[in-house]
N, C-alpha and C positions, 0 to 999 in steps of 0.2 A: 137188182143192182146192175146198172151199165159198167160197160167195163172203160166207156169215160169218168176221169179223175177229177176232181174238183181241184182245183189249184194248191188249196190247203194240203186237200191228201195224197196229192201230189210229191209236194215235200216230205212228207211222209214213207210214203211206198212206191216207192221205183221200180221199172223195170227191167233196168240196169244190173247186167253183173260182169265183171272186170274178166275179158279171156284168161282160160287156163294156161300153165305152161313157165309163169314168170318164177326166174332164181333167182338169187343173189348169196353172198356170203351171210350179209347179217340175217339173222331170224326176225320173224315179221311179228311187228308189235300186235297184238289182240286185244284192242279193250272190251271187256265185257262183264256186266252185273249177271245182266237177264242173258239166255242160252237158250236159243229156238230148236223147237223138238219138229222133225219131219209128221209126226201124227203121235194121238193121244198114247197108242200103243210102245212108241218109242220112250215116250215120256217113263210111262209106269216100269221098262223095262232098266228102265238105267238105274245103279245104284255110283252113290258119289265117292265112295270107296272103291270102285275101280275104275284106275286109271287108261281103259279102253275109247272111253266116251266121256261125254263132257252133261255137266248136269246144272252147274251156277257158277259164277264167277268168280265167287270166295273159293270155290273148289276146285278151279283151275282152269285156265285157256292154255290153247298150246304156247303159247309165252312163257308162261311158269311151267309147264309141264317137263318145256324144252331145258330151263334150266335145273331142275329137277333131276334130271335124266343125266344132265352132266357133274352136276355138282357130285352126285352117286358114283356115278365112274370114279373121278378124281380121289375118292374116298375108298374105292374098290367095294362100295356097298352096291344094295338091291333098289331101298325106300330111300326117299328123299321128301323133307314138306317144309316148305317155308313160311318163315315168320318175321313180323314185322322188324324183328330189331335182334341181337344175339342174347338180350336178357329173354326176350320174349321168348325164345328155344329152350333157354333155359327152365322156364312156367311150364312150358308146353310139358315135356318131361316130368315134371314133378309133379304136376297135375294129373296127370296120363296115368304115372304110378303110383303115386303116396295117397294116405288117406289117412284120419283122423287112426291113432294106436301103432300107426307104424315107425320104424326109424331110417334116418337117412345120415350116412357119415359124410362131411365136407371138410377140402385140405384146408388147413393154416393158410396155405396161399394163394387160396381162390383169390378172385373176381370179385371186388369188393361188391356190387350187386350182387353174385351170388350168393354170399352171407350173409346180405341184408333180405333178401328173400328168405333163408331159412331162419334167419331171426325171424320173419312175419310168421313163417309156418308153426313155429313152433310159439308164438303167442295167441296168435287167431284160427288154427286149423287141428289145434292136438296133434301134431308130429313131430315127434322127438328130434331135434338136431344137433350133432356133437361134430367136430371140428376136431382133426389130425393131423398129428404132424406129417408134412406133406413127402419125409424119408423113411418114413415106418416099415415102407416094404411087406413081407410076407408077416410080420408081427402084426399086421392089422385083422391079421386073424381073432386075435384077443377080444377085438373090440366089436365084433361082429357077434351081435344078440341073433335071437329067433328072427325077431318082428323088424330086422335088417331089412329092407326094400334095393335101397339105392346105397353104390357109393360114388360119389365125386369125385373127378383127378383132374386135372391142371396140368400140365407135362410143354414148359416150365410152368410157372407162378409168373403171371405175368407181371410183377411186379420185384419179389425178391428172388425170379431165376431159378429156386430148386427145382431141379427135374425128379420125378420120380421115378419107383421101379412099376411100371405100370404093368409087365407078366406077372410078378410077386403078387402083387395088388390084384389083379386077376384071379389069377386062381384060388387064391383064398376065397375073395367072394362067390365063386363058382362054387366051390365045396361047401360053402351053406347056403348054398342057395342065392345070394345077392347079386344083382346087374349094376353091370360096372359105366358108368356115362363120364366120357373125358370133354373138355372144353381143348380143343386140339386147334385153336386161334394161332398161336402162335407160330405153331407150323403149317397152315392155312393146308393141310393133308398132303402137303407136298415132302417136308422133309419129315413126318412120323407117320407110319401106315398102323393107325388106330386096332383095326380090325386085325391084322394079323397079328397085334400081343397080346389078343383076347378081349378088347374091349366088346362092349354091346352096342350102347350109343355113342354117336358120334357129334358134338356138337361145333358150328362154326359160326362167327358172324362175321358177315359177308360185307359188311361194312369197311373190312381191313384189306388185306393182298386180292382176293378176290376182286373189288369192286376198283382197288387205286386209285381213285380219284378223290378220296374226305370228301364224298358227296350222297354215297346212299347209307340208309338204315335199312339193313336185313341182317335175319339169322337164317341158318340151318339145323332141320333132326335130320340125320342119317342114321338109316340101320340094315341090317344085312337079314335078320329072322320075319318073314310076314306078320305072325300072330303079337309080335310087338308092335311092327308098324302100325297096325290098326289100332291099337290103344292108344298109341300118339296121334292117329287120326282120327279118334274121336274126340281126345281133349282140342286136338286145334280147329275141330266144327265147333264145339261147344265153347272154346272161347272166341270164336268168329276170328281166328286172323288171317286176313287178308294181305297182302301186300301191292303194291302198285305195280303194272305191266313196265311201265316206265325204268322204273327202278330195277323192275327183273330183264330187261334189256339191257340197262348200264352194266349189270354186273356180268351180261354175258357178252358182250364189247368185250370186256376185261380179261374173261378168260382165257383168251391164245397167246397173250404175253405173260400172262400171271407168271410162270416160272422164271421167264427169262426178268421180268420186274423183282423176285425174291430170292433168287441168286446175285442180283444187282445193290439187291439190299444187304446182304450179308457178304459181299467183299467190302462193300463201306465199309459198312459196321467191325467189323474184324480189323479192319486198320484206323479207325477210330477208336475202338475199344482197346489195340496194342498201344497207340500211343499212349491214351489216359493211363495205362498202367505203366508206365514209365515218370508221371508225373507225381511229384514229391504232394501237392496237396491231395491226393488221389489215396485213400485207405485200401480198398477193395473193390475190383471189378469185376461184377457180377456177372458174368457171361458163359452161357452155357459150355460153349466150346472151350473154354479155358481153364485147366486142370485144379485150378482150386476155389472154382465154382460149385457149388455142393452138390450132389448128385450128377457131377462131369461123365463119372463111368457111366450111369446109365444111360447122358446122352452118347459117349460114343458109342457105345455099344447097340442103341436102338434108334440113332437117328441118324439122317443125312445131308443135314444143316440147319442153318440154325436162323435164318432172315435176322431182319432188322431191328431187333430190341432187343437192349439189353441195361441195366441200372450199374451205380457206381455210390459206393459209401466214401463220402467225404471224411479226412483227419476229423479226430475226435474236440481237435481245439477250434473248427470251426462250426461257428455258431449257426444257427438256425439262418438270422438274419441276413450274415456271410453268404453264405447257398441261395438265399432269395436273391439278393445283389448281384452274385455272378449269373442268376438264370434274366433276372431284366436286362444285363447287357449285352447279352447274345444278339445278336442280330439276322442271321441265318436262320438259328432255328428260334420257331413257334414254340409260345406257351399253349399248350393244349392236349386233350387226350385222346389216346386214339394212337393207330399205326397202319403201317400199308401201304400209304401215301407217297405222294413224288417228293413233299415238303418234309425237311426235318424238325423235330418237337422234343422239347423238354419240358419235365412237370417232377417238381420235388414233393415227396409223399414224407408224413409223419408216421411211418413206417411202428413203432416203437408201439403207437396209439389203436394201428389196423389189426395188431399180429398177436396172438397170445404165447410166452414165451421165446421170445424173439431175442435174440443173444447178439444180435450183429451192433457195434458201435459205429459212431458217427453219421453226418447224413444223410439220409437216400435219395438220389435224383436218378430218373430214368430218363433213357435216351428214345429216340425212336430214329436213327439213320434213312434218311432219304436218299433219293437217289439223286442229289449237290454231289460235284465232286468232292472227295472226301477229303484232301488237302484243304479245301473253303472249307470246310467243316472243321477241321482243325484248328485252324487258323482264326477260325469264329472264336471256338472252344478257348484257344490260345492268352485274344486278348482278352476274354471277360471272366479268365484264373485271375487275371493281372488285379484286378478289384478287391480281391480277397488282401492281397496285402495292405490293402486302404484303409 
């Protein structure tokens, strides 16, 4: 072989490489499937479980690795691995730990995908799934069998606000044995520090305050013990999720204002949420921070704020159809789900139909506070009560 190129393999193999030395603030995008080994030796030495070296693309470039590394921080964890979307985190986990004879408990107020996951598990996988009330506290001891695996918390309910006591919750599961995984979205790890009330996993999707923009799909596992992380790195090889470089760069764009964007959301919100509670067609204002929000103690007591969602039960005398009319008049804010965002959203749930023993009247609509000035938002809110008397 000459070490003249053919034109073809020219394009190919160059022998060009770009001087060292160059910085910048943003982290540098890495696309990559295939990952070049220096010699066959390198090859056989690498294993794709540590995260020293790089092995295949699905396994990480320093892109993902980079935000890996931060996402953990933020979490005051060790492990970090990402997934395509925050349900996907959520597979990952239950994949990782359950198996056909086991049991997993889930709150009343999950994620409605997550209870439609443990509906599937427990029709097509043989594991057990039972659903709690999401105030049970240290009484979930009772319900904690042998063959316990996993329990679920929610901290709030991203849809009906109750917080739980997530140490209560804790330590029970520890004293037989069960690991405790919170879905910690809401407070995107900034206002509840997971890990120090005991939790095990950590899960997030980054799809929300992280990313800010209602433009990526990604989740997070975080955990702080090794011998865990690894059983969640094996279910996320074995169900291949990858995520895009692209997308793990948007999210970490995102990351140096994330706080200052989720404290921006939660002074909205909180003056959104006082005025709705002054208004006469307004039953209940579901809001963590506000003292007759169900499980209020245990947010003060374990958190230190509260971001941008919160729901509201409309009077009992207004109809289903009432509530739809005043959400198509809104003009400010979006129909749509999701949160995090710079845009404000509203979505009324059939709360009654999601929830088993569900005691709250009238209708549920949740808010998502954006970062609009919150007076426009009120003002939005304002005229399209006005429809209800129509």
């Amino acid at each position: 072989m000459t070490d003249k190129k053919s034109f073809q393999t020219a394009l190919i193999h160059s022998d060009y490489a770009p001087p060292d030395g160059f910085a910048a603030f943003p982290a540098a995008i890495h696309h990559a499937s295939t990952v070049l080994f220096k010699n066959v030796a390198a090859m056989r030495s690498r294993n794709w479980q540590d995260k020293t070296a790089y092995t295949y693309g699905l396994h990480g470039t320093p892109t993902t690795f980079t935000l890996e590394a931060r996402l953990a921080q933020i979490e005051d964890g060790k492990h970090c691995l990402l997934a395509p979307s925050g349900l996907a985190a959520i597979a990952m986990i239950d994949f990782a730990l359950l198996k056909s004879g086991d049991d997993v408990l889930i709150p009343e107020n999950a994620y409605n995908p997550n209870r439609e996951l443990g509906n599937w598990l427990t029709r097509d996988f043989g594991i057990a799934v039972r659903f709690y009330d999401p105030l049970i506290g240290a009484g979930i001891a009772d319900l904690i069998r042998p063959n316990t695996r996993l329990i679920w918390t929610e901290a709030p309910g991203s849809v009906s606000m109750e917080v739980p006591d997530i140490p209560a919750i804790c330590r029970a599961a520890h004293d037989k044995g069960a690991l405790v995984a919170i879905d910690n979205t809401w407070s995107a790890g900034i206002a509840f520090r997971a890990f120090e009330h005991g939790v095990d996993i950590v899960m997030q999707a980054l799809t929300k305050y992280q990313s800010g923009g209602s433009d990526v799909l990604m989740g997070a596992v975080i955990t702080r013990d090794q011998a865990l992380n690894h059983r969640i790195e094996l279910a996320h090889m074995r169900l291949g999720f990858g995520v895009s470089v692209e997308d793990a760069y948007l999210v970490l764009r995102g990351l140096p204002t994330m706080k200052l964007r989720f404290d921006a959301h939660d002074a909205g919100a909180r003056k959104v949420a006082t005025w709705l509670k002054g208004r006469p067609e307004i039953a209940t204002v579901l809001h963590p921070a506000f003292p007759d929000c169900p499980g209020h103690d245990h947010w003060k007591r374990d958190f230190s704020g509260a971001g941008g969602l919160f729901s509201v039960l409309f009077g009992e005398r207004y109809s289903e159809a009432q509530t739809d009319r005043f959400i198509d008049h809104l003009k400010l804010f979006k129909i749509g789900f999701s949160w995090g965002g710079a845009n404000s959203l509203c979505v009324p749930y059939r709360i009654q139909a999601m929830r088993n023993g569900w005691s709250g009247q009238g209708q549920l609509v949740r808010f998502n506070i954006g970062l609009e000035d919150p007076l426009d938002l009120i003002g939005d809110i304002e005229q399209a009560l006005a429809v209800l008397q129509s």
